[in-house]
Each structure stands twice: as structure tokens, then as C-alpha cells.
C-alpha positions as CSV (number, residue, x, y, z in Angstrom):
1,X,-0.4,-13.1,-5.2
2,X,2.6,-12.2,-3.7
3,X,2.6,-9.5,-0.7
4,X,6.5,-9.0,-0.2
5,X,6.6,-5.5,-1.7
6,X,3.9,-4.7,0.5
7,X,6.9,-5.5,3.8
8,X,6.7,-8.0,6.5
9,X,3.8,-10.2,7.2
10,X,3.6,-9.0,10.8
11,X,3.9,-5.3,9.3
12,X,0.9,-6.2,6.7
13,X,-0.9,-7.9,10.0
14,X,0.1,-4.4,12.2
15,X,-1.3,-2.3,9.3
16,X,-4.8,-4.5,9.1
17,X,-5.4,-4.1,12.8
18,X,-4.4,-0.3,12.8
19,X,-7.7,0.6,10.0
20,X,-9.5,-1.7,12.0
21,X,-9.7,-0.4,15.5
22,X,-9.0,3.5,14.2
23,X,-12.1,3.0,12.2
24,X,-14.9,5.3,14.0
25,X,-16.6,4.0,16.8
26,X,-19.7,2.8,15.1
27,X,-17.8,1.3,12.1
28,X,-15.8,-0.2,14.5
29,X,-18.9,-2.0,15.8
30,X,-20.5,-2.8,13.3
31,X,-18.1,-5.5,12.5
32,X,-19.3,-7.1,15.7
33,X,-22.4,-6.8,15.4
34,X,-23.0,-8.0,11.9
35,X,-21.2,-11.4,12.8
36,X,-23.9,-11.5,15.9
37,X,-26.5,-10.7,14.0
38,X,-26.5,-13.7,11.5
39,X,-29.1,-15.9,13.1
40,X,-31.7,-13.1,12.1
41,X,-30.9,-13.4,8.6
42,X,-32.5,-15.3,5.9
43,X,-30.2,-18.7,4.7
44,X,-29.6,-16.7,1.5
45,X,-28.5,-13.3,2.7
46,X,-26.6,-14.9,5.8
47,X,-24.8,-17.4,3.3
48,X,-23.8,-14.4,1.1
49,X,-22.8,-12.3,4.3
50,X,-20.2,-15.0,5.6
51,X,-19.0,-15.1,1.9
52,X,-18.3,-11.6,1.9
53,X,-16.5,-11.5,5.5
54,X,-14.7,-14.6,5.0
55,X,-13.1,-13.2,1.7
56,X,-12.5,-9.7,2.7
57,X,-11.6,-9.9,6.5
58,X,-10.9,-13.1,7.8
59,X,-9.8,-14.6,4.8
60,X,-7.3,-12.0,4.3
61,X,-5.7,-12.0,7.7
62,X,-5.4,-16.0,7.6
63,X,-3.7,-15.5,4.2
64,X,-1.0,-12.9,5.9
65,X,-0.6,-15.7,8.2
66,X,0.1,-18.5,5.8
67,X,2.7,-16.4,3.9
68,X,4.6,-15.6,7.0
69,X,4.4,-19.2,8.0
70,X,5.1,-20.6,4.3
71,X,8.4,-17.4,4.2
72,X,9.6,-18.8,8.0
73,X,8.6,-15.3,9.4
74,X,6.2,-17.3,11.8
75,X,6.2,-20.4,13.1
76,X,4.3,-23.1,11.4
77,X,0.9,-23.2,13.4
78,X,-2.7,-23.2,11.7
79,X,-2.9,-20.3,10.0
80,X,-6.6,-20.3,11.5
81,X,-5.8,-20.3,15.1
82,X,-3.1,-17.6,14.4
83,X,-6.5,-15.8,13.2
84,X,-8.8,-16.6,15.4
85,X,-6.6,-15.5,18.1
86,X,-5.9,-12.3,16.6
87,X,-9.5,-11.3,16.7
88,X,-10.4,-13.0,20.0
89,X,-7.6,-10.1,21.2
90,X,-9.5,-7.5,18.9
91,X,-13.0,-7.7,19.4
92,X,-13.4,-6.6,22.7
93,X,-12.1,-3.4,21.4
94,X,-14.9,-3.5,18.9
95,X,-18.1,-2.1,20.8
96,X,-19.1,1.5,20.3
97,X,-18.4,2.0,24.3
98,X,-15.9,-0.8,24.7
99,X,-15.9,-3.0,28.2
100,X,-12.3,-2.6,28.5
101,X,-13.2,1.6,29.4
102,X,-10.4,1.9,26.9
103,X,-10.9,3.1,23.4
104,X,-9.2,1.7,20.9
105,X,-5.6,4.3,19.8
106,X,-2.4,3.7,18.6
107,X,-1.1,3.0,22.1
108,X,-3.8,0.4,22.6
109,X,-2.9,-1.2,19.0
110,X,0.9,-1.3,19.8
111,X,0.2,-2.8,23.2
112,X,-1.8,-5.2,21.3
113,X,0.4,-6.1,19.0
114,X,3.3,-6.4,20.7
115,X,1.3,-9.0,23.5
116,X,0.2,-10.8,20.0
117,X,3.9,-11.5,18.2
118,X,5.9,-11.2,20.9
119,X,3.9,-12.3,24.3
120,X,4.3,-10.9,28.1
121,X,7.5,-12.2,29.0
122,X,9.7,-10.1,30.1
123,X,13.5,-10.1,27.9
């Protein structure tokens, strides 16, 4: 499937993070808490649950990542780690009251995002 109509990959990544921590507070959350909630879940349902969020959430953001990578928009890391990092910047972000005391807003997601492709260091 090819995304290049749908602009950069670090504009597709930017756009996937923006409906993520605009969603409402609780929606927001619940992203969190379903992925801590899994040990309480029969094999079956928790099997099918980490189906489901593999394929539609973190399967889709490592797939941005590989495109970029594959079109030389990125450097060639693991696609994975790329992803994993990502959220590991994200999910703090994610609780209904978050521990930051900052709520997630467009400021926050530029800041983010900004920190994520293009690190701290000054110019």
C-alpha cells in the first residue's frame, strides 16, 4: 500500500500523534489502560486484544516508519525501536490527569514532535 499521496512519513507520523493525544481525556486513557490491563484477561480475548492493537495502532506507526526508512526519509534503524520510542514519549500524556500536570495540546504535540525527529540540540 503505498502512502505517498498521503505526504511525508514524518507528516503521516505528526498526523497519527495529533488524533491520538487530542482524543478526549478518557479516550486518551483508555489506550493505556487496556495495554495494562491484559493480564486480567482470558488467553482468548487477550490474544485477540493484542491482534487488534498490534494491527491498528502499533502496527501502523511501525509501518510509517519502515516506509520512511525504505524512501531514505529516516535513517535505517528498526522500525520497532523508532516505535517504541515514539510511544515511550507519548504515554505519559496518556492518563486522564496526566503526571506531567500538562495536558496533552497542540503546543505539547509540536514540542513533542519536534524533540522526536529532530532532538534538543540546539542549531
Amino acid at each position: 500500500e503505498s502512502r505517498e499521496s498521503d505526504g511525508s512519513c514524518q507528516t503521516q507520523i505528526e498526523r497519527v500523534v495529533a488524533r491520538i493525544m487530542l482524543l478526549p481525556p478518557a479516550e486518551r486513557a483508555s489506550l493505556r489502560l487496556a495495554s495494562q490491563e491484559l493480564g486480567n484477561l482470558d488467553e482468548t480475548t487477550r490474544k485477540a486484544f493484542v491482534q487488534i492493537y498490534h494491527d491498528q495502532f502499533i502496527g501502523r506507526i511501525t509501518a510509517i516508519f519502515e516506509d520512511g526508512m525504505a524512501r531514505g526519509e529516516f535513517k535505517a534503524l528498526d522500525p520497532q525501536v523508532a516505535t517504541w520510542s515514539l510511544l515511550g514519549m507519548l504515554y505519559p500524556y496518556f492518563h486522564v490527569s496526566p503526571v506531567t500536570g500538562v495536558m496533552p495540546s497542540e503546543t505539547l504535540v509540536a514540542q513533542l514532535m519536534e524533540i522526536f525527529f529532530h532532538g534538543l540540540r540546539s542549531a
